[in-house]
KETI-527824 format. One record per residue (C-alpha): residue number from 0; residue in one letter; x, y, z. Coordinates in pm, whole numbers, plus 50000, padded with zeros to 5 digits. Each point is the difference from the previous one (the first is absolute). Layout:
@seq->NUM, type->A, px->X, py->Y, pz->Z
...
***
This chain:
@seq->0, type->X, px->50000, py->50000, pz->50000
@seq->1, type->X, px->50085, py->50358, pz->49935
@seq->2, type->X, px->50033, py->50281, pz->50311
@seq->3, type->X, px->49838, py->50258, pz->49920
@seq->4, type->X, px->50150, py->50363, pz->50162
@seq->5, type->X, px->49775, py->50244, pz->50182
@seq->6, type->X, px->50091, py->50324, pz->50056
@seq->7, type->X, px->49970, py->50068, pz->50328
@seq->8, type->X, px->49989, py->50348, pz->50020
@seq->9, type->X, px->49698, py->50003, pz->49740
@seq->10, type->X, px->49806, py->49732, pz->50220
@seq->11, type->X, px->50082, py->50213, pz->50326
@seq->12, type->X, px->49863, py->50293, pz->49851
@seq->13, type->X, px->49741, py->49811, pz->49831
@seq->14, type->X, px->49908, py->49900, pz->50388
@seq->15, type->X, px->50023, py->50344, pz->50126
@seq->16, type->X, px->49729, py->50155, pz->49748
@seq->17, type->X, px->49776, py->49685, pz->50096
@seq->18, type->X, px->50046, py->50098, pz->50376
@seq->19, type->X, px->49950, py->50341, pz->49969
@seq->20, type->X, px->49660, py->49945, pz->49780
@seq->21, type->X, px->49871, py->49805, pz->50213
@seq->22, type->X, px->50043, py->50203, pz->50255
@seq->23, type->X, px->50194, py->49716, pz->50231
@seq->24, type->X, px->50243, py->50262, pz->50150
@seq->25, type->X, px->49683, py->50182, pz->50135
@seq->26, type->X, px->49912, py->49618, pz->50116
@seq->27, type->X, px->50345, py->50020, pz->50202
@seq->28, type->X, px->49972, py->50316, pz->50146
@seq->29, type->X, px->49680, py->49924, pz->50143
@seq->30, type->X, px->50139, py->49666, pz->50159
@seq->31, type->X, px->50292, py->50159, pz->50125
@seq->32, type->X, px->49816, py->50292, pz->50217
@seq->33, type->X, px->49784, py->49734, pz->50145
@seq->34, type->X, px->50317, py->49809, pz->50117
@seq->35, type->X, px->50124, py->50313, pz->50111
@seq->36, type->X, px->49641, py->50120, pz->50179
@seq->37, type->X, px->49991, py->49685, pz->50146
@seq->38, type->X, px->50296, py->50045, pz->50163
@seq->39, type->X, px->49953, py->50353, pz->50124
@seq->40, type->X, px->49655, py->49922, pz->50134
@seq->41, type->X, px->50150, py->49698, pz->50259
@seq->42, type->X, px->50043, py->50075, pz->50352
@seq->43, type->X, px->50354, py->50030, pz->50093
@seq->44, type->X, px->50169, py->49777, pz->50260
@seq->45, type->X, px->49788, py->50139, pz->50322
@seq->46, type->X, px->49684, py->49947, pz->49804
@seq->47, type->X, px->49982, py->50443, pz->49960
@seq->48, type->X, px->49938, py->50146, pz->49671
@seq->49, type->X, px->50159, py->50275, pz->49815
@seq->50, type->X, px->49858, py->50335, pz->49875
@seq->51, type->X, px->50297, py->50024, pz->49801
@seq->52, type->X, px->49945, py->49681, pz->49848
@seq->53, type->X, px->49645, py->50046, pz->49975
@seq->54, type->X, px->50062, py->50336, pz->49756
@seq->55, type->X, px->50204, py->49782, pz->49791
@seq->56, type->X, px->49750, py->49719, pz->49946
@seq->57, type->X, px->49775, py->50332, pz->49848
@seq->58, type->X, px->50272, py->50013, pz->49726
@seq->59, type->X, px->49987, py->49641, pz->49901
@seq->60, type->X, px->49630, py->49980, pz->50021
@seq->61, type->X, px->50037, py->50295, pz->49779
@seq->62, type->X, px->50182, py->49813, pz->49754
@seq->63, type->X, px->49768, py->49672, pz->50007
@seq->64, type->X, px->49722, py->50204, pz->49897
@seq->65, type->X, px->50186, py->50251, pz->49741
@seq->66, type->X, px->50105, py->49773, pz->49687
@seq->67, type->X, px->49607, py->49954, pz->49857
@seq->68, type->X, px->49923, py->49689, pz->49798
@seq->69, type->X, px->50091, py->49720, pz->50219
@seq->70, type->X, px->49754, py->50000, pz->50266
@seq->71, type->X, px->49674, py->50083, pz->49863
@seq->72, type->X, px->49632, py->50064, pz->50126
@seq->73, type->X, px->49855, py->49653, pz->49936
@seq->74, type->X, px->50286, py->49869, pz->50195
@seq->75, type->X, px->49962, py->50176, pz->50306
@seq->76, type->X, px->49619, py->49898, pz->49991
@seq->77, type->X, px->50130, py->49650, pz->49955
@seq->78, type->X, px->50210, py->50016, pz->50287
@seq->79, type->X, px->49744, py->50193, pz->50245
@seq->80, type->X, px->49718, py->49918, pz->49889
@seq->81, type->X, px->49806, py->50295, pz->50137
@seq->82, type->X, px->50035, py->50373, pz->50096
@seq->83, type->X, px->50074, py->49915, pz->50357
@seq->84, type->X, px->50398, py->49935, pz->49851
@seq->85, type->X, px->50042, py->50348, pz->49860
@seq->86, type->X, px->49852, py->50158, pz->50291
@seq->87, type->X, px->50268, py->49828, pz->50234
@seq->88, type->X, px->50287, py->50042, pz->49745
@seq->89, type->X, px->49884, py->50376, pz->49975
@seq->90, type->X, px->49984, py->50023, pz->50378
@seq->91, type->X, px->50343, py->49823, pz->50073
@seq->92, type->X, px->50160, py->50263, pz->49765
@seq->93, type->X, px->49849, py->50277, pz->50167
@seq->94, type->X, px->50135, py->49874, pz->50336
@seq->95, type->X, px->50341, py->49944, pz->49924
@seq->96, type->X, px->49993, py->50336, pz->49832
@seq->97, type->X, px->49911, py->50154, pz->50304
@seq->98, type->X, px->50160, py->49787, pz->50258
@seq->99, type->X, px->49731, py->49835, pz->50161
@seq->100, type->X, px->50120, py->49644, pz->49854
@seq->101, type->X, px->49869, py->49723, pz->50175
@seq->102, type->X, px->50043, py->49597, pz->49992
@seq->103, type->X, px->49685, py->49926, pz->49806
@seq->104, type->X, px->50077, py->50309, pz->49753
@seq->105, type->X, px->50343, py->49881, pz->49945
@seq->106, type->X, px->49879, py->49655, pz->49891
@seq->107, type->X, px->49749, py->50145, pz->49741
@seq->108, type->X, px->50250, py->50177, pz->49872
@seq->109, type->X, px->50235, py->49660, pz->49978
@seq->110, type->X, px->49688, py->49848, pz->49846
@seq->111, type->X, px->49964, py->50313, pz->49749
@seq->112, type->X, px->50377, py->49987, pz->49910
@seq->113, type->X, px->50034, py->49627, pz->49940
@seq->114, type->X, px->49710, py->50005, pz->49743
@seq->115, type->X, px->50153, py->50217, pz->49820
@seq->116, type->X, px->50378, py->49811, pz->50018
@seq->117, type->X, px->49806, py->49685, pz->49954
@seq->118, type->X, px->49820, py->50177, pz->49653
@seq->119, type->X, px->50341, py->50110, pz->49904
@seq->120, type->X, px->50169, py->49637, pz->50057
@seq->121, type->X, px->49742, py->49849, pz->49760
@seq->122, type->X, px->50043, py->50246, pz->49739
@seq->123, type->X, px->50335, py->49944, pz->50037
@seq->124, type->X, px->50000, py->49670, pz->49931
@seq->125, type->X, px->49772, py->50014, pz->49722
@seq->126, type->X, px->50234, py->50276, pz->49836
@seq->127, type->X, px->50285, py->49782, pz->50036
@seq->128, type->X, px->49843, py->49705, pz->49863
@seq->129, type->X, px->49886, py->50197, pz->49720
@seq->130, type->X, px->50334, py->50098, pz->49948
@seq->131, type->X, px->50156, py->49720, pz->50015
@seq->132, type->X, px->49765, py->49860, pz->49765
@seq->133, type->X, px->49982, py->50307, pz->49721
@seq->134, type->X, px->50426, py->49986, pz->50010
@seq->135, type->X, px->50027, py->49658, pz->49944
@seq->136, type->X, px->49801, py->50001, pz->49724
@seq->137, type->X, px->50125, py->50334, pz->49854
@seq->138, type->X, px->50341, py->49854, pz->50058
@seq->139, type->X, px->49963, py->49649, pz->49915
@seq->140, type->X, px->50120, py->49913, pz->50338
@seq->141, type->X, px->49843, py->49701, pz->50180
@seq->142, type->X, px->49811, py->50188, pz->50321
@seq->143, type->X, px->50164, py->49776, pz->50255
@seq->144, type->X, px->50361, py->50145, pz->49917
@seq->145, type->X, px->49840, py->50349, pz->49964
@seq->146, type->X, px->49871, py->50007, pz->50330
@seq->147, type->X, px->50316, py->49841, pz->50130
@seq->148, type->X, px->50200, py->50235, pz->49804
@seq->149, type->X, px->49814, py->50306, pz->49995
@seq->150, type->X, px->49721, py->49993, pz->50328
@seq->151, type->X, px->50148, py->49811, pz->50274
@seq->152, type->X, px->49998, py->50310, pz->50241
@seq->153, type->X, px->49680, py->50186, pz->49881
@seq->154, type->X, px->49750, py->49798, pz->50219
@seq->155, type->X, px->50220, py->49988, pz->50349
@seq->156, type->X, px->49823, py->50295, pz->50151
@seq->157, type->X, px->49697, py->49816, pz->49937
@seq->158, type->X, px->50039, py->49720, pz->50235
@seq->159, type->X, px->49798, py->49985, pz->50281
@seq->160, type->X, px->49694, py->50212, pz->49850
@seq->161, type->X, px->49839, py->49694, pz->49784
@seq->162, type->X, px->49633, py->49924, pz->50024
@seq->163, type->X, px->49693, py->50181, pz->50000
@seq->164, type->X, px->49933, py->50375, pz->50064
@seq->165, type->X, px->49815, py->49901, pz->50292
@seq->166, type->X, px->50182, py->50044, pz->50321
***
């Protein structure tokens, strides 16, 4: 049999435009500030919270809900069901905007902000596999060896959010 050469450089960039059309660095931005809001919303060692901390988990909220496109109105219905989700959502934000955070606020907001990093994961992976998928064939490239090749990191920061929207 014959090797056949692939430019790497073209299939990289090839990669990139598919990533950045389908919007799966938005996807990654999202899942990142939940890590990180995650994080700052824990209790520290003594079991206190931090107002500090608390202002910070505004900004990554804040960048969960900015890129628009990947989590959508018919998803958040999905996932809540009713209005009574919004209103808490609505009301957590409120409180840790104004410092009156409390325990059951602070897990609405957990539940809020792993919707939308669990929305994010799955289009993710769908991107990815549609990637993977549309290069091999554009490429001639069997898709095993282009994900192996090409994808192997892209779907690490989505461990651990698999499964439904529902909390």
């Amino acid at each position: 049999s014959r090797a056949r050469i692939i430019d790497t450089k073209e299939v990289s960039s090839a990669k990139r435009n598919l990533m950045k059309d389908d919007r799966l660095l938005d996807a990654d931005t999202i899942i990142e500030s939940f890590r990180f809001m995650e994080e700052f919303l824990k209790p520290n060692a003594e079991g206190k919270y931090n107002a500090v901390k608390d202002t910070a988990a505004i900004d990554k909220l804040a960048r969960m809900i900015q890129p628009t496109g990947i989590l959508t109105e018919p998803d958040i219905q999905r996932v809540s069901g009713s209005q009574a989700f919004k209103d808490r959502y609505d009301r957590s934000v409120k409180k840790l905007l104004d410092g009156t955070l409390d325990d059951k606020s602070r897990a609405d907001l957990l539940e809020a902000g792993r919707m939308f990093a669990r929305k994010a994961a799955q289009v993710k992976r769908e991107g990815v596999a549609k990637a993977t998928s549309d290069l091999s064939r554009q490429f001639d490239v069997d898709e095993d060896v282009m994900q192996e090749r090409f994808f192997s990191n892209d779907l690490q920061n989505t461990r651990g959010l698999e499964g439904p929207l529902t909390s």
